[in-house]
DSSP file (Angstrom, degrees, kcal/mol; ACC not computed):
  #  RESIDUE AA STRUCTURE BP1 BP2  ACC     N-H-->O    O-->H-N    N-H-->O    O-->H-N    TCO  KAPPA ALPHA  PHI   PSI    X-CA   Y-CA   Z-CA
    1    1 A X              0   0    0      0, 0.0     2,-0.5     0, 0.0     0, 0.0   0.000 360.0 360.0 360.0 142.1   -8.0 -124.8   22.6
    2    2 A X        -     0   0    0      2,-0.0     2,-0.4     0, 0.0     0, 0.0  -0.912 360.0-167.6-111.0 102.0   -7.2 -121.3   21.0
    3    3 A X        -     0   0    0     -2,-0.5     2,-0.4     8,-0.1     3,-0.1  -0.816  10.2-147.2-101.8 126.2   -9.9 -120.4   18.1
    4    4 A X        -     0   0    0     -2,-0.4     3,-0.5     3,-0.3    -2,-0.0  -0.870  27.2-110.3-105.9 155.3   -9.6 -117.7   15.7
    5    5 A X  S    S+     0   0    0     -2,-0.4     2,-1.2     1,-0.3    -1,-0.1   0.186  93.5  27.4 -48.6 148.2  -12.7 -116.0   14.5
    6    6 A X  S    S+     0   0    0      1,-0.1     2,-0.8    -3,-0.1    -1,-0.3   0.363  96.9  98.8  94.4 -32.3  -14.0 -115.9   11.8
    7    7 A X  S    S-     0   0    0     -2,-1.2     2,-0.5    -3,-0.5    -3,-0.3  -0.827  92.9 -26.4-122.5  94.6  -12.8 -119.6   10.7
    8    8 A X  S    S-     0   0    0     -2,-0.8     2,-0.4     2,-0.1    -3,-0.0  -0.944 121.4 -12.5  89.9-128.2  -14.8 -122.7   10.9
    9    9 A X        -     0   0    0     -2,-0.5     2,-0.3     2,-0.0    -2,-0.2  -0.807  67.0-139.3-118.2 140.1  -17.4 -122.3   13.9
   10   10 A X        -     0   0    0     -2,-0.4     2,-1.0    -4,-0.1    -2,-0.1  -0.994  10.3-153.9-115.9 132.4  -17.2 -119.7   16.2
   11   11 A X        +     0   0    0     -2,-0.3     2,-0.6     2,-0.0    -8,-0.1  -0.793  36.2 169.9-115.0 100.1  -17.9 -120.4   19.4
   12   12 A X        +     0   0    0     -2,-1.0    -2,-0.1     1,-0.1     4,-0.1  -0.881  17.7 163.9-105.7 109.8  -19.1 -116.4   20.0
   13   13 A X  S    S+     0   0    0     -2,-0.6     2,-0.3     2,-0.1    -1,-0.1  -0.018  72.0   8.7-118.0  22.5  -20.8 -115.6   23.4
   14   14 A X  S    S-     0   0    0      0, 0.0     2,-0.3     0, 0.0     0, 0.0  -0.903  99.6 -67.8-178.5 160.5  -20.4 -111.6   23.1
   15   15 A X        -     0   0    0     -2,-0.3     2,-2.1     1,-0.0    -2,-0.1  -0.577  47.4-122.3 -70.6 149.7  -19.3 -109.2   20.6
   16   16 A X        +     0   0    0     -2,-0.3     2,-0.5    -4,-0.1     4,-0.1  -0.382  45.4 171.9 -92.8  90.8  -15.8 -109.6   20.0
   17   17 A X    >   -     0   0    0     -2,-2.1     3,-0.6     2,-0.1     2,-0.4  -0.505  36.5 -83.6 -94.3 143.8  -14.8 -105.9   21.0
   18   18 A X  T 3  S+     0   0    0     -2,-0.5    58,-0.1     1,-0.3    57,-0.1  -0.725 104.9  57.0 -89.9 154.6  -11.0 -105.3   21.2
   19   19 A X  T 3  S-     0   0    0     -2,-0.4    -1,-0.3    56,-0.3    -2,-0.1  -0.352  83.5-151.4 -84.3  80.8   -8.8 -105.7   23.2
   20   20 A X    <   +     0   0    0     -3,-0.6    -1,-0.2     1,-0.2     3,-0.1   0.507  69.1  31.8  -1.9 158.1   -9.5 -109.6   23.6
   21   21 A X    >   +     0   0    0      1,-0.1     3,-2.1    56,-0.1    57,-0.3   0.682  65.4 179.1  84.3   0.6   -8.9 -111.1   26.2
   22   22 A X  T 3   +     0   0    0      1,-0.3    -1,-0.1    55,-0.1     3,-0.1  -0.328  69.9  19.8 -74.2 141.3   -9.4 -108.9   28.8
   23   23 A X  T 3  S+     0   0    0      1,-0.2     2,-0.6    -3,-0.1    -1,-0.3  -0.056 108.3  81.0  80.0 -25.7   -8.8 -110.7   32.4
   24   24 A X    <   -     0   0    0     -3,-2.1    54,-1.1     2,-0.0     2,-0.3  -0.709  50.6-176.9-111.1 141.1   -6.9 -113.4   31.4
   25   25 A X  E     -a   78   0A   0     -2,-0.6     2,-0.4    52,-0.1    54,-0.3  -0.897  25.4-128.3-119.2 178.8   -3.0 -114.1   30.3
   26   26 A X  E     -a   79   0A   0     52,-2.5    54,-1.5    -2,-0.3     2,-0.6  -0.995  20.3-147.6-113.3 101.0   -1.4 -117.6   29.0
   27   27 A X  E     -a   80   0A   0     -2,-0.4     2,-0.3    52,-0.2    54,-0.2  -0.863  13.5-165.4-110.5 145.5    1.3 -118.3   30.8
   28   28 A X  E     -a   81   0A   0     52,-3.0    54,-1.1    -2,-0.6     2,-0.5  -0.948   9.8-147.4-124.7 117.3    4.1 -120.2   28.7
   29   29 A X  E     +a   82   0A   0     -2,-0.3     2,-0.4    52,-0.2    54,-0.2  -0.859  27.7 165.7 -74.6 115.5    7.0 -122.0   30.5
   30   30 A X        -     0   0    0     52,-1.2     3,-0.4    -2,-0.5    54,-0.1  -0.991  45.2-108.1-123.8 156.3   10.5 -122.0   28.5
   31   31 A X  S    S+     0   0    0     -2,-0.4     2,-0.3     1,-0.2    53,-0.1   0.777 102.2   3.6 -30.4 -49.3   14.1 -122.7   29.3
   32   32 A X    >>  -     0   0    0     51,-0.1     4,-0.8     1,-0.1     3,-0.7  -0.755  55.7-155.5-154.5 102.4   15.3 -119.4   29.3
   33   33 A X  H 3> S+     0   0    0     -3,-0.4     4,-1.9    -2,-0.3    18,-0.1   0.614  88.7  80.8 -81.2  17.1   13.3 -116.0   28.8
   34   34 A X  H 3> S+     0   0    0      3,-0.1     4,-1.7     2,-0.1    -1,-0.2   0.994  88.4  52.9 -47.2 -58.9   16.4 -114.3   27.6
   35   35 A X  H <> S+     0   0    0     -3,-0.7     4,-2.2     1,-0.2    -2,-0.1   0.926 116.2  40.1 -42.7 -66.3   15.8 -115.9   24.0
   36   36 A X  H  X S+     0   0    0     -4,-0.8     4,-2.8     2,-0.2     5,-0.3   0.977 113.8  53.3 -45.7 -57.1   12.1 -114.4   24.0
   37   37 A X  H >X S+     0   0    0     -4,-1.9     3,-2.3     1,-0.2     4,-0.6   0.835 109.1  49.9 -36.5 -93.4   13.1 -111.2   25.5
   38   38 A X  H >X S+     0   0    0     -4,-1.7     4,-1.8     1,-0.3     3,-0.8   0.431 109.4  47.5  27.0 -85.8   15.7 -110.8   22.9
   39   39 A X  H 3X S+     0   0    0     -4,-2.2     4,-2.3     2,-0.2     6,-0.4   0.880 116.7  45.2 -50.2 -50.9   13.4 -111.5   19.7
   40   40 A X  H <<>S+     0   0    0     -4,-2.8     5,-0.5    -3,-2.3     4,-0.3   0.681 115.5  47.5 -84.3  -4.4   10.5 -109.0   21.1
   41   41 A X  H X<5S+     0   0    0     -3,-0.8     3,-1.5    -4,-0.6    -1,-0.2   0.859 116.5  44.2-102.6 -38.4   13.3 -106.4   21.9
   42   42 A X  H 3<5S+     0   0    0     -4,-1.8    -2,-0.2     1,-0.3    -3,-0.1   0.937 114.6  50.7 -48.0 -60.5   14.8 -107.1   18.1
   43   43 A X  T 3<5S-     0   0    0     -4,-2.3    -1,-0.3     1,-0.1    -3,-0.1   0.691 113.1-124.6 -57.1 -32.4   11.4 -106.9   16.7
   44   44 A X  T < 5 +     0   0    0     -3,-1.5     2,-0.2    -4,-0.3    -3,-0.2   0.465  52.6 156.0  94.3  -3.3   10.6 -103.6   18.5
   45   45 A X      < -     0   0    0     -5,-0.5    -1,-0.3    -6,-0.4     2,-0.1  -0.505  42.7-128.3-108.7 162.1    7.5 -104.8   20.3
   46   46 A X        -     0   0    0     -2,-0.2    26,-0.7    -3,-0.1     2,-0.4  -0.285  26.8-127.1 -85.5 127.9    6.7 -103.0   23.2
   47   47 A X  B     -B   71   0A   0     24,-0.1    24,-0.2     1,-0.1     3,-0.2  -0.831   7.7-141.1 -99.5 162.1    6.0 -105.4   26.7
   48   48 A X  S    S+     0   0    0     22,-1.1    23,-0.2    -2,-0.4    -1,-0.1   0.638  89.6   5.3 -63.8 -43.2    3.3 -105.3   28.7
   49   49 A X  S    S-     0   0    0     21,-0.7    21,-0.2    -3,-0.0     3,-0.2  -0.369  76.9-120.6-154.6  84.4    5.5 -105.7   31.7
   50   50 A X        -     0   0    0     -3,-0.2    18,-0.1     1,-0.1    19,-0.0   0.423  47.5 -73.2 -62.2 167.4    9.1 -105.9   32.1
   51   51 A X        +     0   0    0    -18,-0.1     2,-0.3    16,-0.1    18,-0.2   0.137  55.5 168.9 -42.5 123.3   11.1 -108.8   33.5
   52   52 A X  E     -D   68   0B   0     16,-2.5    16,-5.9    -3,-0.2     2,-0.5  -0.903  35.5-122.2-127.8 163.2   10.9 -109.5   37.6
   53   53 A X  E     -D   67   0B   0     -2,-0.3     2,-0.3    14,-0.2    14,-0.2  -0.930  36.8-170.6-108.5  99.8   12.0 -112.2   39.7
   54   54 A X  E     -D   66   0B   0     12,-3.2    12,-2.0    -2,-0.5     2,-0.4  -0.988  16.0-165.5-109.4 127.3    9.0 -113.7   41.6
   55   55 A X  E     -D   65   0B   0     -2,-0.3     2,-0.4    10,-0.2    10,-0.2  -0.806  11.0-165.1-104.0 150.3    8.8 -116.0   44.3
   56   56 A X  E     -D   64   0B   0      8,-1.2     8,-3.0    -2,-0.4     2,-0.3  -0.999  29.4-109.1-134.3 145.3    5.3 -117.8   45.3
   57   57 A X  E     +D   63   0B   0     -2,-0.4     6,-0.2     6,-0.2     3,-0.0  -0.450  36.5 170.4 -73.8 113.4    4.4 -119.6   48.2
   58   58 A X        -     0   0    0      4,-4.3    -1,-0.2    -2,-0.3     5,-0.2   0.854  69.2 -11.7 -91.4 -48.0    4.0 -123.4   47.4
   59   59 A X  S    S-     0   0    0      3,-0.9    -1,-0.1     1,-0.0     0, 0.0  -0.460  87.1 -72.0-120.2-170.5    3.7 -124.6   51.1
   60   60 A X  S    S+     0   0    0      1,-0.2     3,-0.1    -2,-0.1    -3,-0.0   0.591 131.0  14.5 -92.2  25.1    4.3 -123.6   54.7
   61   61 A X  S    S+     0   0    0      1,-0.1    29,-1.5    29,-0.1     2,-0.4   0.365 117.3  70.6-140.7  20.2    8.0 -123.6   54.3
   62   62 A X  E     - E   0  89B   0     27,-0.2    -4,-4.3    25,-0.0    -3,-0.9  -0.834  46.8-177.8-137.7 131.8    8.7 -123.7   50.5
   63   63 A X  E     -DE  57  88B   0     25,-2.0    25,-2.2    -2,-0.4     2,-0.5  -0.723  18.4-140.1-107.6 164.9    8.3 -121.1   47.9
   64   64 A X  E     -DE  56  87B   0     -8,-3.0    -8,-1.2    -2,-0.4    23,-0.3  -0.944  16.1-148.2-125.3 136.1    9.1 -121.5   44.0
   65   65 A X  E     +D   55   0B   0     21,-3.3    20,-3.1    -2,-0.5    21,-0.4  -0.717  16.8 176.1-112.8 143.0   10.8 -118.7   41.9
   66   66 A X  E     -DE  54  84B   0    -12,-2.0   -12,-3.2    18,-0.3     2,-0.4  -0.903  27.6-141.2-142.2 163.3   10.3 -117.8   38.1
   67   67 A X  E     +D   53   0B   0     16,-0.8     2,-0.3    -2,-0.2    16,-0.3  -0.940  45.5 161.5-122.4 134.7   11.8 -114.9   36.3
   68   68 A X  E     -D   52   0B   0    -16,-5.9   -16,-2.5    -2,-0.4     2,-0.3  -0.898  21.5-173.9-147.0 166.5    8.8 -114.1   34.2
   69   69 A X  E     - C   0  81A   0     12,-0.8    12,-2.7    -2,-0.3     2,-0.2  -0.839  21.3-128.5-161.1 168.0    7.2 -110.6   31.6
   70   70 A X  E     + C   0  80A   0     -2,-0.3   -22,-1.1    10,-0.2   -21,-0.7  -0.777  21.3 179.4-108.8 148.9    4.4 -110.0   30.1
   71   71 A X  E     -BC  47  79A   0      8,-2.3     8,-1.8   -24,-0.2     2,-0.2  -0.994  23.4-138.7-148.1 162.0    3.9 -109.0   26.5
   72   72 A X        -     0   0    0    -26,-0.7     2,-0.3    -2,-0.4     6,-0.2  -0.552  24.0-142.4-106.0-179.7    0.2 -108.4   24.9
   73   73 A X    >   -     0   0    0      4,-0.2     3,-1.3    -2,-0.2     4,-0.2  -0.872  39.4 -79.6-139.4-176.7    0.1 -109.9   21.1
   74   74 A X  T 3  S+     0   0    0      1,-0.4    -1,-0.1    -2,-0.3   -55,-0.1   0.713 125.9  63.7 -82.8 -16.4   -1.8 -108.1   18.4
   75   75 A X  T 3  S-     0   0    0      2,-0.1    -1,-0.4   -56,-0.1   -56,-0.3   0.606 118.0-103.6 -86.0   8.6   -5.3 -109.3   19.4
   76   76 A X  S <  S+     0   0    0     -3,-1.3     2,-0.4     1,-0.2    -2,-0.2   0.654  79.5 139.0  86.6   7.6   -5.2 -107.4   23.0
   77   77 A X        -     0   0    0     -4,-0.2     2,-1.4   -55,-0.1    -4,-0.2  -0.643  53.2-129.8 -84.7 125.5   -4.3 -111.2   24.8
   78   78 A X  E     -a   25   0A   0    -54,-1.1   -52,-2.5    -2,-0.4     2,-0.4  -0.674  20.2-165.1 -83.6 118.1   -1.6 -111.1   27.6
   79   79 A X  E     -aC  26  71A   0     -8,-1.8    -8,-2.3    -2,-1.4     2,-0.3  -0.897   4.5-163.4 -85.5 109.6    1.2 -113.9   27.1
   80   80 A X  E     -aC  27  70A   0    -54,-1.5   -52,-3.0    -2,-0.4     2,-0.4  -0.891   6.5-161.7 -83.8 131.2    3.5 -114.5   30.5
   81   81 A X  E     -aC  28  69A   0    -12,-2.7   -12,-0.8    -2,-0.3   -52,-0.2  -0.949  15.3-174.8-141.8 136.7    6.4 -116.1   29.6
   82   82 A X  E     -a   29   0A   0    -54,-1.1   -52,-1.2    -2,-0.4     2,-0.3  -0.036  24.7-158.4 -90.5 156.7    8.2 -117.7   32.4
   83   83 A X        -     0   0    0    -16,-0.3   -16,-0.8   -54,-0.2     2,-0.2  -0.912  29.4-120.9-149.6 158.4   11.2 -119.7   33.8
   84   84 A X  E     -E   66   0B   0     -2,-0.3   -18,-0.3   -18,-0.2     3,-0.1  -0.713  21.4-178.3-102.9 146.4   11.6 -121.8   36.8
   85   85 A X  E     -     0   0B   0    -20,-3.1   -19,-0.2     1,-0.6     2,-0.1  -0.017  49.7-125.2-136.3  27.4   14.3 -120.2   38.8
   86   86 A X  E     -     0   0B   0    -21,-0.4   -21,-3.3   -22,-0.0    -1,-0.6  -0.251  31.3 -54.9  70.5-145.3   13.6 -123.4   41.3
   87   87 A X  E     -E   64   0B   0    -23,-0.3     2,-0.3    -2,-0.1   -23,-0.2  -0.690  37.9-176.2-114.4 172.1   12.7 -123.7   44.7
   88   88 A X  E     -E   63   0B   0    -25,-2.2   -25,-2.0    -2,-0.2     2,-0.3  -0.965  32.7-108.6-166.3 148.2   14.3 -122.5   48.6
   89   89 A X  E     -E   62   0B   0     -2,-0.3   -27,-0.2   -27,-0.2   -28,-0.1  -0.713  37.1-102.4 -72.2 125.0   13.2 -123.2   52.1
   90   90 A X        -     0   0    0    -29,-1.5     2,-0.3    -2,-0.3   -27,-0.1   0.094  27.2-125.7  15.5 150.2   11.4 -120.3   54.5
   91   91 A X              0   0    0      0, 0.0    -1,-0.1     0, 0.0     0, 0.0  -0.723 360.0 360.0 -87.6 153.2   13.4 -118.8   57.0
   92   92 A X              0   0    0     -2,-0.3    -2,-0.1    -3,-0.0   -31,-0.0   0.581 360.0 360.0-122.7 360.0   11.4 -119.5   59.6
């Protein structure tokens, strides 16, 4: 669960010193991160890290690929949002 301050109980273990967040991102799967891109490029807001094509090792012979950025949102939090670009075998 995602709590904003200030509203209802706060569950506050620090000062909340900006930029929030600090260590972590959210990463958010959707269909296609053109559509997002798009909107944040329309909007003007700046990413955090533009789009790559990453593969990661699921086993020892299979990796799984997403096409993925980062963008920070007004509280300092990093949001990856993702696509599956599936899976491939090793060469071995």
């Amino acid at each position: 669960m995602l709590d904003q301050a200030d509203i209802g109980r706060t569950w506050q273990t620090a000062p909340f010193d900006p930029p929030l967040g600090r260590g972590i991102n959210f990463q958010i799967s959707v269909p296609d991160v053109a559509v997002q891109l798009r909107q944040l490029r329309e909007a003007g807001w700046p990413l955090f890290m533009e789009p790559e094509e990453k593969w990661y090792r699921i086993s020892l012979s299979e990796e799984a690929g997403v096409r993925q950025f980062l963008v920070q949102d007004p509280d300092g939090y990093l949001v990856r949002l993702q696509m599956s670009l599936g899976q491939r075998t090793l060469e071995q």
